[in-house]
matplotlib code that plots the C-alpha trace (Angstrom):
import matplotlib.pyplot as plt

x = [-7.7, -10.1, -13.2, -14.1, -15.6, -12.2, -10.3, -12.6, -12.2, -8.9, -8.5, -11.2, -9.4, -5.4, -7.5, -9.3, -5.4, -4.4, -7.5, -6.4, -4.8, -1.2, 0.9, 4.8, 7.3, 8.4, 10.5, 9.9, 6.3, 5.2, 2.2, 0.9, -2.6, -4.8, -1.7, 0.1, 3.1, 2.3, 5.3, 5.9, 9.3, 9.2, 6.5, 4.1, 2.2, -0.9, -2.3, -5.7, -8.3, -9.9, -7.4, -4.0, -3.3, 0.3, 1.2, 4.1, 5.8, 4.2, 5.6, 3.4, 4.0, 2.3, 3.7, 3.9, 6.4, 8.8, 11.2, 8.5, 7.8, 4.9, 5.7, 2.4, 4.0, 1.5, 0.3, -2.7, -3.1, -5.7, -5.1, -8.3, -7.7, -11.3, -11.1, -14.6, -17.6, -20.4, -22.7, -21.7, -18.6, -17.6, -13.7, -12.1, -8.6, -10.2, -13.0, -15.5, -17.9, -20.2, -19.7, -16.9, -15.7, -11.9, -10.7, -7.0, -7.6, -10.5, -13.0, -15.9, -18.3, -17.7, -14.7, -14.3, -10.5, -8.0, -4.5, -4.8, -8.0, -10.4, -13.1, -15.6, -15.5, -12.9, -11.0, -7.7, -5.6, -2.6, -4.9, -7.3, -10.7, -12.9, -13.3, -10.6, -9.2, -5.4, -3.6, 0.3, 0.8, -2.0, -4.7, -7.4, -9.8, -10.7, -8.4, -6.5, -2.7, 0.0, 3.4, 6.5, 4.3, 2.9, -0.2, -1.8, 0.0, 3.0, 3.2, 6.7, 6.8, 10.1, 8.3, 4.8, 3.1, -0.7, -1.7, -0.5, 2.7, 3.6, 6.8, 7.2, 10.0, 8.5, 4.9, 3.5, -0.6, -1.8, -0.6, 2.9, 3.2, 6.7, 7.0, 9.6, 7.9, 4.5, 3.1, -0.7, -1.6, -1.4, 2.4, 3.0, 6.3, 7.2, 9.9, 7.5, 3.4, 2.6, -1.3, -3.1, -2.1, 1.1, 1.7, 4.8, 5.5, 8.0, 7.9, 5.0, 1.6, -0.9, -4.3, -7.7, -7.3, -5.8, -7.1, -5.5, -4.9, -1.7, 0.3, 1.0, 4.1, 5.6, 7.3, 5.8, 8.3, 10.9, 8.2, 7.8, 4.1, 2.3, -1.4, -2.0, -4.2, -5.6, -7.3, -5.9, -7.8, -6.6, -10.0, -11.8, -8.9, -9.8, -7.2, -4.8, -2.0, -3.7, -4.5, -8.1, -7.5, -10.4, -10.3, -7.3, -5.6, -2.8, -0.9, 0.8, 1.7, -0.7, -3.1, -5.1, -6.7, -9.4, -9.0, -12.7, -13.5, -12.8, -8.7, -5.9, -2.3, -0.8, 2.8, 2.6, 0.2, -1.1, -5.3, -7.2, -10.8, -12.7, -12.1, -9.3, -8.8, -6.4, -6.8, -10.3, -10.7, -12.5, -12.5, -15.5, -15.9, -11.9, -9.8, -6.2, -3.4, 0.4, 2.2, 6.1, 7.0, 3.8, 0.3, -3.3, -6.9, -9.0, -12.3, -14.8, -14.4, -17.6, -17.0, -19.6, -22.5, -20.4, -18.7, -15.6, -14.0, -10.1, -7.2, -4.4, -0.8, 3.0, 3.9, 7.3, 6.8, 2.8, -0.4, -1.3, -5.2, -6.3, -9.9, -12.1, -15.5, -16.3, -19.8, -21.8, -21.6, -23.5, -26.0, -25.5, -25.9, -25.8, -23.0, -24.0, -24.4, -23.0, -25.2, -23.3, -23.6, -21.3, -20.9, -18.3, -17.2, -16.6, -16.1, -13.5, -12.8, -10.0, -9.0, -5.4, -5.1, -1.3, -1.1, -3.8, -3.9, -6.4, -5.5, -8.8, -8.5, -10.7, -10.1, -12.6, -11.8, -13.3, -14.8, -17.0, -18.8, -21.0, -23.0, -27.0, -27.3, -27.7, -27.0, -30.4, -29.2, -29.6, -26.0, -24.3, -22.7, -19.1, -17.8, -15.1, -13.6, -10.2, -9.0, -8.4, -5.3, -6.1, -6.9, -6.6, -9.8, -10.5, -10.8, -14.7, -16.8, -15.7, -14.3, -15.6, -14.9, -12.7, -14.3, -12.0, -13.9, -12.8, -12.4, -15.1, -13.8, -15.7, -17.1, -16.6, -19.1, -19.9, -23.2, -21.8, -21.2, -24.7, -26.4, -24.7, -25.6, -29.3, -29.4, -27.4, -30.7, -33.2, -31.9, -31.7, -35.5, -37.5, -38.2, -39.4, -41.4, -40.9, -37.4, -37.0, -39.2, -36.7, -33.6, -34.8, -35.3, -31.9, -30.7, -32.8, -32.0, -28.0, -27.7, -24.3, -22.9, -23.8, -21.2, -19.4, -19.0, -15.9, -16.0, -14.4, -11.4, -13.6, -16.1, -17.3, -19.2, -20.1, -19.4, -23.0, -23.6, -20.9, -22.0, -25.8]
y = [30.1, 29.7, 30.9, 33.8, 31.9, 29.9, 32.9, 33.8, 30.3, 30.4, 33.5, 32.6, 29.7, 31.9, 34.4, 31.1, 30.0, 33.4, 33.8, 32.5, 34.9, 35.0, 35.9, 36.4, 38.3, 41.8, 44.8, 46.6, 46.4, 50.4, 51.3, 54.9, 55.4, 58.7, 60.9, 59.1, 56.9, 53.6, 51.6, 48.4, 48.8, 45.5, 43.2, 41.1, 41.8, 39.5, 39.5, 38.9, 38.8, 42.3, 43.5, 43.5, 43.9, 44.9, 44.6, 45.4, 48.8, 51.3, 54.6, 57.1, 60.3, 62.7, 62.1, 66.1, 65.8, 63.0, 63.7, 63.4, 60.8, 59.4, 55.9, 53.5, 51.3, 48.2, 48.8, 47.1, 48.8, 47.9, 48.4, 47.5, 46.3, 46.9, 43.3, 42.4, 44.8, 44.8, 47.1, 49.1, 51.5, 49.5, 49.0, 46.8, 45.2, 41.3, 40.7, 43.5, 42.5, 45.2, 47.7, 49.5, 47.7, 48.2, 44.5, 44.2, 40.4, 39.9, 42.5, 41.4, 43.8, 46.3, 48.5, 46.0, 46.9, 44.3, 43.3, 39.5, 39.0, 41.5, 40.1, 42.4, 44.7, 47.7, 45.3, 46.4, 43.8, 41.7, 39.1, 40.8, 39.4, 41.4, 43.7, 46.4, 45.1, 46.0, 43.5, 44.4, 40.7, 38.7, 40.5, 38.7, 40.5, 42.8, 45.9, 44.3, 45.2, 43.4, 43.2, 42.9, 44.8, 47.7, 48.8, 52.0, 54.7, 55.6, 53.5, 51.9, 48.8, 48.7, 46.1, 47.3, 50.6, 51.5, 54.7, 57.0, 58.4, 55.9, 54.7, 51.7, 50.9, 47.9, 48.9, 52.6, 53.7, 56.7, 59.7, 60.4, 57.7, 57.0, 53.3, 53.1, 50.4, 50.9, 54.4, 55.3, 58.1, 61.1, 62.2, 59.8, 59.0, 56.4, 54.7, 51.9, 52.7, 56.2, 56.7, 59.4, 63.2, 64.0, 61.7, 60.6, 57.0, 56.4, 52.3, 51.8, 50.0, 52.6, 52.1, 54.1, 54.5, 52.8, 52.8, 51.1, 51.5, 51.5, 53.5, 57.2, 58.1, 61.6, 64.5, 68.0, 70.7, 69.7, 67.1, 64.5, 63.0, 59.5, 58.8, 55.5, 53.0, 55.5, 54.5, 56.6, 57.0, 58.6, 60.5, 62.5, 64.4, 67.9, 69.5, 68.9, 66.3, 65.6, 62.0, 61.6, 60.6, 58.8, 57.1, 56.5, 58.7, 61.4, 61.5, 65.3, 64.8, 64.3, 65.3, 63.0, 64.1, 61.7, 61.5, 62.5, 62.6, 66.1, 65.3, 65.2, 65.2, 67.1, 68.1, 71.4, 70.4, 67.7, 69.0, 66.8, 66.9, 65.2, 66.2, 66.9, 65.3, 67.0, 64.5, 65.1, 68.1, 67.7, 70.1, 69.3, 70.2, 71.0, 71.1, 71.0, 71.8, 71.4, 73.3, 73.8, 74.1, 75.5, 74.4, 76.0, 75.2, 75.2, 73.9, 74.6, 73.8, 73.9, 75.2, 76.1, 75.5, 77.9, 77.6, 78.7, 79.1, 77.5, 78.7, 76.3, 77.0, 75.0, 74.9, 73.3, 69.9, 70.2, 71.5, 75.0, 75.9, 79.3, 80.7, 83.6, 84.3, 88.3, 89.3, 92.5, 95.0, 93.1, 94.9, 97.0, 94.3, 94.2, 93.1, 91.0, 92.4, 95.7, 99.3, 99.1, 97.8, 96.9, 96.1, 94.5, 96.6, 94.2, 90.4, 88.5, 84.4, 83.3, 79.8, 78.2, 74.7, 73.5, 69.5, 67.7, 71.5, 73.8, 76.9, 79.3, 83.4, 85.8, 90.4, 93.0, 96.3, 98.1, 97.2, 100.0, 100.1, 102.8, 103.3, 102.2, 106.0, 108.9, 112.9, 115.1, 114.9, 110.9, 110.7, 108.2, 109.4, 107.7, 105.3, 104.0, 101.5, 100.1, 97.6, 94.5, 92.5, 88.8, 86.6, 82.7, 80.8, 77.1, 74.5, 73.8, 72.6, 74.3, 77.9, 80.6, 83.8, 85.7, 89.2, 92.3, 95.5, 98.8, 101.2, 103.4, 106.5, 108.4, 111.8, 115.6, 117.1, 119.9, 120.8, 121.5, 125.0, 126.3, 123.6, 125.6, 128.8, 127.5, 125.8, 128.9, 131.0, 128.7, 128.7, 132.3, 132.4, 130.1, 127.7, 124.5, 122.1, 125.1, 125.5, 120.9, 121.3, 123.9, 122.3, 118.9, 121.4, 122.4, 119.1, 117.7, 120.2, 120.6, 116.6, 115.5, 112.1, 109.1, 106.8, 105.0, 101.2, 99.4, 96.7, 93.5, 92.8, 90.4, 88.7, 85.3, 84.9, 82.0, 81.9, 81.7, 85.0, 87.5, 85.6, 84.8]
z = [-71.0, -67.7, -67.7, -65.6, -63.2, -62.8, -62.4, -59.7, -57.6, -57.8, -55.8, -53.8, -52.9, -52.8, -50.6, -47.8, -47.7, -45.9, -44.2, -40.9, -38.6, -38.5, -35.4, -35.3, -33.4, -35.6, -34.7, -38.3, -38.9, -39.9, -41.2, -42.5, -41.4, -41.3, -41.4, -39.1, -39.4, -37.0, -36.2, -33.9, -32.0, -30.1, -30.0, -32.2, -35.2, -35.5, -38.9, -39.8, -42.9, -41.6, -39.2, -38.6, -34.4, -32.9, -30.0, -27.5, -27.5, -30.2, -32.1, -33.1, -35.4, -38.0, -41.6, -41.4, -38.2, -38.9, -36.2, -33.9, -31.9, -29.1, -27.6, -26.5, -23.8, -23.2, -26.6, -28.6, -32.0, -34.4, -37.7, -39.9, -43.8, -45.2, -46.5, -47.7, -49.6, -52.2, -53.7, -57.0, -56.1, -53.4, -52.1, -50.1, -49.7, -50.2, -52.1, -53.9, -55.9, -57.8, -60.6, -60.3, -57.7, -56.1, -54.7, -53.7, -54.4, -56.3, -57.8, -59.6, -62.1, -65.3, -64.7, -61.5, -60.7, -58.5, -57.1, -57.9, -60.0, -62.0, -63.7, -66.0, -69.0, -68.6, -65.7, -64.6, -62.5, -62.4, -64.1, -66.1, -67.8, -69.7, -72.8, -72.8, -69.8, -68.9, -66.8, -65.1, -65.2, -67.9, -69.9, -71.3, -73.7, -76.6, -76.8, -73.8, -73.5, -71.6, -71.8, -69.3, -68.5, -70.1, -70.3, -71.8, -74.9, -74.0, -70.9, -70.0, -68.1, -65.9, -63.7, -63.8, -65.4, -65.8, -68.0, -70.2, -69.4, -66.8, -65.8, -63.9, -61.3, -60.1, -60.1, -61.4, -62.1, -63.2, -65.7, -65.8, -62.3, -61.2, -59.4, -57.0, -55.2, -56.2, -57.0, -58.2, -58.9, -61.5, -61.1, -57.9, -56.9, -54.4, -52.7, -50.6, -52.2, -52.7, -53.8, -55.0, -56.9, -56.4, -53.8, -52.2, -50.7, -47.9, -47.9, -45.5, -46.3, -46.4, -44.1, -43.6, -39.8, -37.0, -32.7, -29.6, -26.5, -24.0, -21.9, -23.5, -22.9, -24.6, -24.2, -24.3, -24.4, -21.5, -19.5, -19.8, -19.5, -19.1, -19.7, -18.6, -20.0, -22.8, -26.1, -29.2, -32.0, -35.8, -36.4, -35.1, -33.2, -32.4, -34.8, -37.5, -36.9, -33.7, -32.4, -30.3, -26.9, -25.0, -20.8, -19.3, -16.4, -16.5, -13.1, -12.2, -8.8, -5.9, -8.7, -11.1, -14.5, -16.3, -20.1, -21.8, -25.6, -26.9, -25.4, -28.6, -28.3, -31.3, -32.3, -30.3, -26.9, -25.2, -24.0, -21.6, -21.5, -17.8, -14.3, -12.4, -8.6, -6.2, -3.1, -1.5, -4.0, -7.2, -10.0, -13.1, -16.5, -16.3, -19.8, -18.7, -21.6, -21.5, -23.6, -23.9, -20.2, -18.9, -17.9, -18.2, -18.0, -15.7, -14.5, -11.4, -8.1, -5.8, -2.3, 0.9, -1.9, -4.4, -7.7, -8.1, -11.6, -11.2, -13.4, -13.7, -14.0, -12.7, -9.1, -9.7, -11.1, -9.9, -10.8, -8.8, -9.5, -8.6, -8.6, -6.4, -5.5, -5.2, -3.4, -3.1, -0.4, 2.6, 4.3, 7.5, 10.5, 14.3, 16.2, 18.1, 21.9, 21.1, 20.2, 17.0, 13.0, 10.9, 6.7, 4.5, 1.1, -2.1, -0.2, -1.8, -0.9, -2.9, -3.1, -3.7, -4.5, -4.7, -5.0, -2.4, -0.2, -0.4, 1.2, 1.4, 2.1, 2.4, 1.8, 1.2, 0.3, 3.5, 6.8, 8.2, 11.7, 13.4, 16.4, 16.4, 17.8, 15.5, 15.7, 15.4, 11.4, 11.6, 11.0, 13.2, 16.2, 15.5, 12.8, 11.4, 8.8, 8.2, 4.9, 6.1, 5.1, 3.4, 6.0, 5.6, 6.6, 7.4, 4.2, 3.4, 5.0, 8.2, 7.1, 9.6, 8.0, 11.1, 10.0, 12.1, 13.2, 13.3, 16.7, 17.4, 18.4, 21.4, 19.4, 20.2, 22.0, 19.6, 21.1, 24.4, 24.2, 23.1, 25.3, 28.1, 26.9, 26.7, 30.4, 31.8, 30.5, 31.9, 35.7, 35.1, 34.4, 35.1, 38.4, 39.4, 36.6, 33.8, 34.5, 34.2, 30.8, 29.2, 30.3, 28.4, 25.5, 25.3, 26.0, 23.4, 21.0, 21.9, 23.0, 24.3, 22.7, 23.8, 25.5, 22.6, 22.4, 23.0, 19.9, 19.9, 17.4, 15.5, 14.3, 13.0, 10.2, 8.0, 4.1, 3.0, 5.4, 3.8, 0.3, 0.2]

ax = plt.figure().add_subplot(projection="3d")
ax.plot(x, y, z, "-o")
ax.set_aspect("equal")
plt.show()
């Protein structure tokens, strides 16, 4: 019997004879990683000591949607193996060394546990060394069992069982384990490698995570999307089931969204985190979200030095983003060259964007004007207002707001019958400078209207006047 040491150089030098990368064309490499099944449809699978790498044409799916599926066109998936570690409690698919280490080759230190080569009291392996060790295929030791091979009371050895209970197809660990393939695991069952409670294997090699990048191309509801050069990630996604989605660019017509971190694709919606580019028009801090046949979101769009928060929703096979700006009452102000003022009730500027147009409007809910002259009650002497209809402006930067005015209807002349009455009394009276004085008396005191401005139709105003 070798030594321990032996045992240990010869898997040292079984592991440096597979150490080199290995490259071939595959069309049925599949991997289960994070909750996702990874599978290579066309392409080549590289395989390396830490990492395995596919490349080529890529599907993606959660283990809890099987009839789902995301293609990665131009793919490069990275697929690490966790080959190498040390320290106590350390686990790795190579080489562990440490107490209680977990080596899928070799795993050195008490209750060290491997797939080729354990080494250390309590050892469980294929080949096992140590005090109590179990090994599937040799065990070496005090209180060591082995068989053809069963290790553990009760255990059965079909091909392989571990523990007390288990049952072993091929290969089973754990209490009451079932080995299709390989199973470990209290009450696993598996038909490829199933690990863990209760677990269920589907004939896939099971990894900790998985990230690469390519072309996204998948289906929400009825369309169908691409997100081109994007780098998809297992963790970290923003939900259950969801895969992180980082750069790249989704295309939706004459509009362009960027792909941020916080964007996930998941069995129900695909949500993009960035900024949003409609030709010349930008919209930041946007989130835009398919879902089933429809679209939503939004972001903000700035405008004449204003922000203006965007909705987003379908305009056929495009993006339509709607958002408006409402102002104050604006004060009373001259127009300009006429004896009259004017104000605008509740401004609104509304903004349409439909592809690379952006089609700009402007309402209020009243226009009212009045004469700079007032009545002896310092009520003006006519006015008027009218609600305007929505009128469409010019595109920033240029956007004159074309403001309409309301006629100014000439008043009645209600004074006119007792400044009559008073005049009619002074010529009776009075002469010369007395009789002047009291006529401006009743004229002040009973005035007639003052002539009554003809107003133009409209008005130009900039955006920053009606909304300071």
């Amino acid at each position: 019997m070798r030594s321990e040491r032996g045992c240990v150089a010869a898997a040292l030098l079984a592991l440096a004879s597979v150490g080199a990368a290995r490259v071939a064309w595959a069309d049925a490499f599949e991997a289960e990683a994070a909750g996702f099944h990874v599978r290579l449809e066309s392409g080549a699978l590289t395989q390396g000591v830490e990492f395995d790498t596919i490349t080529g044409t890529v599907s993606i799916w959660p283990v809890a949607s099987p009839f789902l599926r995301w293609t990665l066109r131009n793919a490069r998936v990275v697929l690490p193996k966790g080959l190498a570690a040390s320290g106590a409690g350390s686990k790795a698919a190579g080489i562990a060394v440490g107490p209680g280490a977990l080596g899928g080759v070799v795993a050195v230190g008490e209750g060290a546990k491997a797939g080729a080569v354990a080494v250390g009291p309590g050892a469980t392996g294929p080949v096992a060394v140590g005090e109590g060790a179990k090994g599937s295929v040799v065990s070496v030791g005090p209180g060591s069992t082995g068989g053809a091979v069963s290790v553990g009371e009760g255990s059965r050895g079909g091909g392989v069982a571990v523990g007390t209970g288990a049952t072993g197809g091929v290969v089973g660990a754990g209490d009451g384990a079932t080995g299709g393939a390989v199973a470990v695991g209290h009450n696993a069952r598996s038909v490829g490698i199933a690990a863990g409670q209760g677990a269920t294997g589907t004939a896939v090699t099971i990894r900790s995570s998985f990230e690469g990048t390519g072309d996204l191309d998948v289906y929400v509801g009825p369309r169908r999307v691409v997100v081109g050069g994007v780098i998809v990630r297992s963790s970290a996604a923003a939900e259950l089931h969801a895969l992180a989605l980082s750069a790249g660019k989704f295309v939706l017509g004459a509009c362009a969204h960027s792909v941020e971190n916080g964007s996930f694709l998941s069995p129900a919606h695909l949500t993009l985190v960035g900024s949003l580019r409609c030709g010349s028009w930008a919209v930041a801090a946007s989130t835009l979200t398919l879902e089933g046949g429809g679209i939503s979101g939004g972001g903000t769009l700035t405008a004449w030095g204003k922000s203006f928060a965007m909705a987003y929703g379908a305009s056929g096979d495009g993006l339509r983003a709607q958002g408006a700006l409402e102002g104050a009452d604006t004060p009373w102000n001259r127009i300009p060259g006429f004896e009259a003022e004017f104000r605008i009730e509740r401004p609104r500027l509304e903004l349409v964007l439909v592809g690379a147009v952006l089609t700009p409007s402007f309402g209020a809910s009243r226009i009212a004007a009045r004469t700079i002259a007032k009545r002896p009650d310092s009520s003006p002497w006519s006015s008027s207002s009218l609600s305007p209809g929505v009128v469409v402006i010019p595109a920033p930067p240029a956007g004159p707001i074309s403001v309409p005015y309301p006629n100014l209807a000439p008043p009645a002349d209600v004074e006119k019958g007792a400044r009559d009455a008073c005049e009619s009394g002074a010529r009776k009276t009075l002469a010369g400078q007395a009789l002047q004085h009291a006529l401006d008396v009743c004229r002040s005191g009973h005035p007639a209207p003052p002539a009554v401005p003809n107003l133009p139709r409209t008005g130009s105003l900039s955006v920053g006047e009606v909304f300071p």
